[in-house]
C-alpha positions as CSV (number, residue, x, y, z in Angstrom):
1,X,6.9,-56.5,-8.7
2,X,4.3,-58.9,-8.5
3,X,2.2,-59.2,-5.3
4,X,0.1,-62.7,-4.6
5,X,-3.0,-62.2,-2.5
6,X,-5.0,-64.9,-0.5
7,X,-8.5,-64.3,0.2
8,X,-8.8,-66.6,3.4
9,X,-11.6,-68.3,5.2
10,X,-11.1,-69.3,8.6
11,X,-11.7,-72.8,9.9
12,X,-15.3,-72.6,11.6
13,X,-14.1,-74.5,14.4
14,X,-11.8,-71.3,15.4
15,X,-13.1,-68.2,16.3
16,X,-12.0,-65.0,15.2
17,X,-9.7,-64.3,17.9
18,X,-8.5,-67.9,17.9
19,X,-7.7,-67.9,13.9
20,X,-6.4,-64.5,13.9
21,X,-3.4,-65.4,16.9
22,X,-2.6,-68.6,14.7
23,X,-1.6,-66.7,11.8
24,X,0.0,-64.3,13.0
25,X,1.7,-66.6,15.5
26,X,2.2,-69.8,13.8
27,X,1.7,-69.5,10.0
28,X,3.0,-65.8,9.9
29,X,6.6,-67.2,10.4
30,X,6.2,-69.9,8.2
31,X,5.6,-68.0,5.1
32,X,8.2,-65.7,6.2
33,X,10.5,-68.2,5.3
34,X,9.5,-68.0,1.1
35,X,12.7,-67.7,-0.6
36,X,12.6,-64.6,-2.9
37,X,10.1,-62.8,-0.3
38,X,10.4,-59.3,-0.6
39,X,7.5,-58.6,1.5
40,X,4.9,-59.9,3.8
41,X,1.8,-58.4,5.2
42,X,-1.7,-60.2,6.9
43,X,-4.8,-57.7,6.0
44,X,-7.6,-59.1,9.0
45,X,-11.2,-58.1,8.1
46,X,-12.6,-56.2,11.0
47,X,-15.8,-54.6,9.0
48,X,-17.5,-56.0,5.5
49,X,-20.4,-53.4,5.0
50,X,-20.6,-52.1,1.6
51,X,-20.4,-48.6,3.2
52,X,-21.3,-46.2,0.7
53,X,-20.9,-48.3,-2.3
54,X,-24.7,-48.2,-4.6
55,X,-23.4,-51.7,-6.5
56,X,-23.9,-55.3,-6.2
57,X,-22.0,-57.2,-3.6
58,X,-20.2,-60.2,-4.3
59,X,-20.8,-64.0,-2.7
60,X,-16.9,-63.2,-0.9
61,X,-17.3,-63.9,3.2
62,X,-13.6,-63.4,4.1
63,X,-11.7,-63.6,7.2
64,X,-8.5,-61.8,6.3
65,X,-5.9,-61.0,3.3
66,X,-2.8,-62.3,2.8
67,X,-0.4,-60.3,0.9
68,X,3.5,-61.2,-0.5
69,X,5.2,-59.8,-2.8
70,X,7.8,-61.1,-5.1
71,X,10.2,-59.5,-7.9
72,X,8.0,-61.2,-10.3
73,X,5.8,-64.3,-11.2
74,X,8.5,-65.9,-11.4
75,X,9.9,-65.7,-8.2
76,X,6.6,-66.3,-7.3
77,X,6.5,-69.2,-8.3
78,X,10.4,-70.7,-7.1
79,X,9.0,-69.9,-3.5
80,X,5.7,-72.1,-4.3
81,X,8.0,-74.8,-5.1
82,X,11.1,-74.7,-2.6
83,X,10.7,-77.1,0.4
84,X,9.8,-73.9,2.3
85,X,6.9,-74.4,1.2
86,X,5.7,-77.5,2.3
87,X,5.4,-76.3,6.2
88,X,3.2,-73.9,5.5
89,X,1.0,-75.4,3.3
90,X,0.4,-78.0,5.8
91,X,-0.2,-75.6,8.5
92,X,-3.2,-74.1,6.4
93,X,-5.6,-77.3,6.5
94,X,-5.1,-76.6,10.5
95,X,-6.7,-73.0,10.5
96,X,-8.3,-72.5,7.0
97,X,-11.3,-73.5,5.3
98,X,-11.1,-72.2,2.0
99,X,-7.7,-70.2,0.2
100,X,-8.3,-68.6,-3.5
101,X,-5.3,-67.0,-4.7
102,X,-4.6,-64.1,-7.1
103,X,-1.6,-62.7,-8.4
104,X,-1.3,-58.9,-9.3
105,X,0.5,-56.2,-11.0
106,X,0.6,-53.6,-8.6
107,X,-0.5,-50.0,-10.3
108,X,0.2,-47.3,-7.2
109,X,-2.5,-44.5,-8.6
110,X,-2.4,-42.2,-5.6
111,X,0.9,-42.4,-3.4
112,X,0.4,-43.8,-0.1
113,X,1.1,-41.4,2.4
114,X,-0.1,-42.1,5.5
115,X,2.0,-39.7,7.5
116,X,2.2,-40.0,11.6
117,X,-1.9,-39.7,12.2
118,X,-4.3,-42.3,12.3
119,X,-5.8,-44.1,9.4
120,X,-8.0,-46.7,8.4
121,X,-8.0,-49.4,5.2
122,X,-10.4,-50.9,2.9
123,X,-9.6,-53.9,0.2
124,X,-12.2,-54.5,-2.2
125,X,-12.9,-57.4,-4.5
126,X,-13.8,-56.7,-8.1
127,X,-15.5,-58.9,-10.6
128,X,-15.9,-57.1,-14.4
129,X,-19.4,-57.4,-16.5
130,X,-20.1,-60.8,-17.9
131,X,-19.0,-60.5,-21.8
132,X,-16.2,-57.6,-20.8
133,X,-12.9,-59.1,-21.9
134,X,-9.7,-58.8,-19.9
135,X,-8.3,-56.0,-21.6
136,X,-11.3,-53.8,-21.8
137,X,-11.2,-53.9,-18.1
138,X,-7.9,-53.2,-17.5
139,X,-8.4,-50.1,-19.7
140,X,-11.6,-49.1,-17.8
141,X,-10.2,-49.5,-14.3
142,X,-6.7,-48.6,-15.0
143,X,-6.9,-45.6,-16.8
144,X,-10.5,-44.1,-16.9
145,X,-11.8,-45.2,-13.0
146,X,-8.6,-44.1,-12.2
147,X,-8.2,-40.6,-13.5
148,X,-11.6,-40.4,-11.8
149,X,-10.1,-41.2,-8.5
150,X,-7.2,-39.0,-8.8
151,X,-9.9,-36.2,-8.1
152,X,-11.0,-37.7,-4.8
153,X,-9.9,-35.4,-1.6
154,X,-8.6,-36.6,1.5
155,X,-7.6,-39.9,0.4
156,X,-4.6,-41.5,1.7
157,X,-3.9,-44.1,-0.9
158,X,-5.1,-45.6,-3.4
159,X,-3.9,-48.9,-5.5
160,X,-5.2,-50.5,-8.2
161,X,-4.1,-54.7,-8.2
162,X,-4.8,-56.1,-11.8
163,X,-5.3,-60.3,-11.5
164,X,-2.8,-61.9,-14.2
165,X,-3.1,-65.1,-12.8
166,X,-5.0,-67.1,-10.2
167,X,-5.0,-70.3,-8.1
168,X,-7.3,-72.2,-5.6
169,X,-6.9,-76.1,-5.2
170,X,-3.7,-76.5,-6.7
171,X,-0.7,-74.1,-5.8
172,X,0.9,-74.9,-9.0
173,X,-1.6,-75.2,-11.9
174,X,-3.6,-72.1,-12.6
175,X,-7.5,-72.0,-11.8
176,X,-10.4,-71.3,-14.3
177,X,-12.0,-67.6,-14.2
178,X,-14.8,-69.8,-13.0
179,X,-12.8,-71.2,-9.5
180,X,-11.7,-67.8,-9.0
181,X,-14.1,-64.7,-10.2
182,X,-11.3,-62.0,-9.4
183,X,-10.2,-59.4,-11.9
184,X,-9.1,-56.9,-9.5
185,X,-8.3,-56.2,-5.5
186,X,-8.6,-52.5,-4.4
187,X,-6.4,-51.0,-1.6
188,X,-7.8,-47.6,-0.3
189,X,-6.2,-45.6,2.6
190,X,-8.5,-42.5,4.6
191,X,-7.9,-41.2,7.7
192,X,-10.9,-41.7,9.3
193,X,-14.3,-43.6,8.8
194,X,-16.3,-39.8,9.1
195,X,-13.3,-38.3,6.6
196,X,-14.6,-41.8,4.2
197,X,-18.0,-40.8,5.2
198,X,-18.3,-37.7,3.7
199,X,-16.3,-38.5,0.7
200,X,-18.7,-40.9,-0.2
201,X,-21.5,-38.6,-0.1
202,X,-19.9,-36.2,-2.1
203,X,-21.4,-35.4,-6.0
204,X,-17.5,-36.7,-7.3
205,X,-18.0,-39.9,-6.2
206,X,-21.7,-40.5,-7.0
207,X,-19.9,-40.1,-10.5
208,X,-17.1,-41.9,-10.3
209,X,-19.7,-44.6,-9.3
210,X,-21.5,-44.3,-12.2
211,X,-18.5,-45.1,-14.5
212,X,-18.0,-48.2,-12.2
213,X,-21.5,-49.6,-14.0
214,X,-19.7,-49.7,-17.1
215,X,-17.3,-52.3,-16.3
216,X,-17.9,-54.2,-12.8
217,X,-20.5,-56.7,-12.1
218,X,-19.7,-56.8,-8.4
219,X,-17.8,-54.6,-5.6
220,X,-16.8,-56.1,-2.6
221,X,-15.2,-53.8,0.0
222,X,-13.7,-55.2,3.4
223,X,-11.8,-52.8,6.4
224,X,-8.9,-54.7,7.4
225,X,-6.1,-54.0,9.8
226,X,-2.6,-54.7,8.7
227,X,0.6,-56.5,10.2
228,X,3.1,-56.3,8.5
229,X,5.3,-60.1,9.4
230,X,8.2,-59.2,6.5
């Protein structure tokens, strides 16, 4: 399964209410219409403090997520090209300033299980350390910051998305690292922002926040509430 994420910017002309009803409203069933969609979901950033997190902070002002998944890059890829397409594409320049796309292999470290209660979500934007290649990271984050996190209490979810590929003016021909300074998006589920809170606080994380010196440059955490449109 591969699962493409857009890091959208709205249109300054629109405010936040305005842009979030036109894509949900009018772009959300365009894209719905991606052959080869297995699943559609709209992440809308609500809260973009670094809330607990002792690291740098990327450049990343974002409005909302976008997130579909595919069986693979590519199906991915079909849908980018099918006259589905098109529509939605031109809908964009209508609500969106800027779009910088990533696709991910999904790695599920904690099951989500979010059971009847309440929760809350937090996506986070990774960058690794100048000079770290690509597959020292993915061994850093995938399995040492990982078996770190496996530790954490009271969390909800938590999934690791590794970039493989990435996109930003062109839908078609792959972006430079430079366009697009993703190596990973985060996906964290708690039931509450005190629950989080406290978590944070805690002696396991301060060291699981250590080891994330020895690989990222920059954290970028957003709380988002989901739709999910497929």
């Amino acid at each position: 399964m591969i699962t493409r994420f857009g890091l959208l910017r709205r249109d300054p002309a629109l405010s936040r209410a305005e842009f979030d009803a036109h894509w949900q409203r009018a772009h959300g069933p365009l894209a719905a219409q991606f052959p080869g969609l297995r699943s559609y979901a709209q992440h809308l950033v609500v809260n973009d403090e670094q809330f607990g997190i002792a690291h740098g902070r990327g450049p990343w002002q974002l409005d909302g997520f976008s997130e579909l998944r595919f069986d693979d890059l590519d199906a991915m890829k079909a849908a980018v090209t099918s006259p589905a397409f098109a529509p939605a594409l031109q809908d964009e320049r209508g609500f969106l300033a800027d779009v910088h796309l990533v696709a991910c292999e999904r790695h599920e470290v904690v099951p989500v299980a979010l059971g009847d209660g309440p929760f809350i979500k937090r996506m986070t934007v990774l960058k690794r350390l100048p000079g770290m290649t690509p597959e020292d990271f993915r061994h850093e984050w995938l399995t040492v910051h990982a078996s770190w996190v496996r530790q954490w209490p009271d969390v909800l979810g938590y999934v690791q998305n590794l970039v493989v590929d990435r996109w930003h003016d062109s839908r078609t021909q792959s972006a430079s690292y430079d366009a697009v300074p993703v190596d990973g998006i985060v996906e964290f589920w708690f039931r509450d922002t005190d629950t989080a809170a406290r978590l944070y606080a805690s002696d396991l994380v301060a060291r699981t926040q250590e080891h994330a010196k020895v690989f990222l440059d920059q954290i970028t955490p957003f709380f988002v509430e989901t739709r999910q449109i497929v």
